[in-house]
C-alpha positions in Angstrom: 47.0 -35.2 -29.4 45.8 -36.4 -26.0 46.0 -39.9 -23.6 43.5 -39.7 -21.5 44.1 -42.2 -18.4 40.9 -42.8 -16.3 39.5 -45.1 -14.1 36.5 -45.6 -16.0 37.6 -45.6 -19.6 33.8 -47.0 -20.7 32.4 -44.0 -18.9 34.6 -41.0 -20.8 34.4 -42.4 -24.2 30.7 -42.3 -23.4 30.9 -39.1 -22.8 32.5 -38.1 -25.5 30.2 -39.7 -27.8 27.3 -37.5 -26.3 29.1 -34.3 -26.8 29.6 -34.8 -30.4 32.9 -37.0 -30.6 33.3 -39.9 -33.0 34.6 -42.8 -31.1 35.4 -46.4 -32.1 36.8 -49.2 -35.1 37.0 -47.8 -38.4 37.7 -44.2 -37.7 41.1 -43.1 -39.0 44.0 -42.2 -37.0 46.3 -39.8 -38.5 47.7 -39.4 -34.9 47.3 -41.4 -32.6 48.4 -44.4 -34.5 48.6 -46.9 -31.7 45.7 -46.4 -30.4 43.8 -49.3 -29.9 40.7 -47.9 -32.0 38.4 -49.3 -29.9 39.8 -46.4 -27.1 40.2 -43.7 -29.9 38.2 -40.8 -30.6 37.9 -38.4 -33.1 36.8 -34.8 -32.3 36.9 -31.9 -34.4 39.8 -30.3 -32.5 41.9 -33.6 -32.8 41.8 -36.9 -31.9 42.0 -38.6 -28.4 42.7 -41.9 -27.0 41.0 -43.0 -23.5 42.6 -45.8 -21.2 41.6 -47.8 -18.1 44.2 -48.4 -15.6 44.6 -51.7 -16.9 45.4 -50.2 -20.1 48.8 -47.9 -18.7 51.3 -50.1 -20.2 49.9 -49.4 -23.9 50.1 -45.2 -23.4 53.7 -43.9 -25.6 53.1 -40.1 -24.2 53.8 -41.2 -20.5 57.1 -42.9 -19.4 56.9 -45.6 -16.4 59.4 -43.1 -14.9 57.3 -40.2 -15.1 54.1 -42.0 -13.6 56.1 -43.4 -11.1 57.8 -39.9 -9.8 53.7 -38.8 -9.9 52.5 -41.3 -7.6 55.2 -41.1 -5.2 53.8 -41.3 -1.5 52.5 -38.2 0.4 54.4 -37.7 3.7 51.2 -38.1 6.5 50.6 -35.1 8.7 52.8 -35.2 11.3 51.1 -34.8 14.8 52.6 -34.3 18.2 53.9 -37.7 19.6 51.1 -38.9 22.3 52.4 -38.5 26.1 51.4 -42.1 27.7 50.5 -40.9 31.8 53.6 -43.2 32.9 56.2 -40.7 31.5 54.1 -38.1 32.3 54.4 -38.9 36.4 57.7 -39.5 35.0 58.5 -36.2 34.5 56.6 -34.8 37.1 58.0 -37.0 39.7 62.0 -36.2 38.1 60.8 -32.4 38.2 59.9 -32.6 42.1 62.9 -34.2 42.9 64.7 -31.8 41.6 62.8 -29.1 43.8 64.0 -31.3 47.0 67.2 -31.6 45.6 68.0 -28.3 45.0 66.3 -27.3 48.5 68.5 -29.7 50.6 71.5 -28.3 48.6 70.3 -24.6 50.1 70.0 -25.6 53.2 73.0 -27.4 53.9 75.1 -24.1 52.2 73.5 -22.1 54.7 73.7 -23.7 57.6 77.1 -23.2 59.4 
């Protein structure tokens, strides 16, 4: 049977309640044993436990390894690196010279 891990734990056992699930103390757990029964529910497909964030260290179906390799960062979007306008006339300025450069170099191979 099911641990549900939610943000708002007091919302989705809500929830439950109004579609016909039996949640709460008292209720027997043939499954979900370690439940605290205040987060269990009992449905006619099975039972269910529901826990807050706060609550992650109690669930026994998810290892601290497997939640961990699940919320591993998501590389950003990588974007062109910005051009600042110095190395911009940087390269425009390296790319004209260049032009002169390989003008003289002409010039002086045909001249005789």
């Amino acid at each position: 049977m099911p641990e549900q891990l939610t943000k708002h734990p007091d919302v989705t056992l809500e929830v439950l309640k109004s579609a016909g699930a039996k949640c709460g103390a008292g209720l027997p757990q043939n499954i979900l044993k370690q439940c605290p029964a205040e987060r269990f529910c009992a449905l006619p497909g099975g039972e269910m436990c529901v826990y807050g964030l706060a609550d992650i260290g109690k669930m026994t179906q998810i290892s601290a390894a497997e939640l961990a390799a699940a919320l591993r960062p998501v590389p950003a979007e990588t974007s062109p690196p910005e051009v600042s306008w110095a190395e911009g006339l940087a390269v425009v300025l390296v790319f004209v010279a260049g032009l002169l450069i390989g003008a003289l170099w002409r010039r002086s191979r045909r001249s005789p």
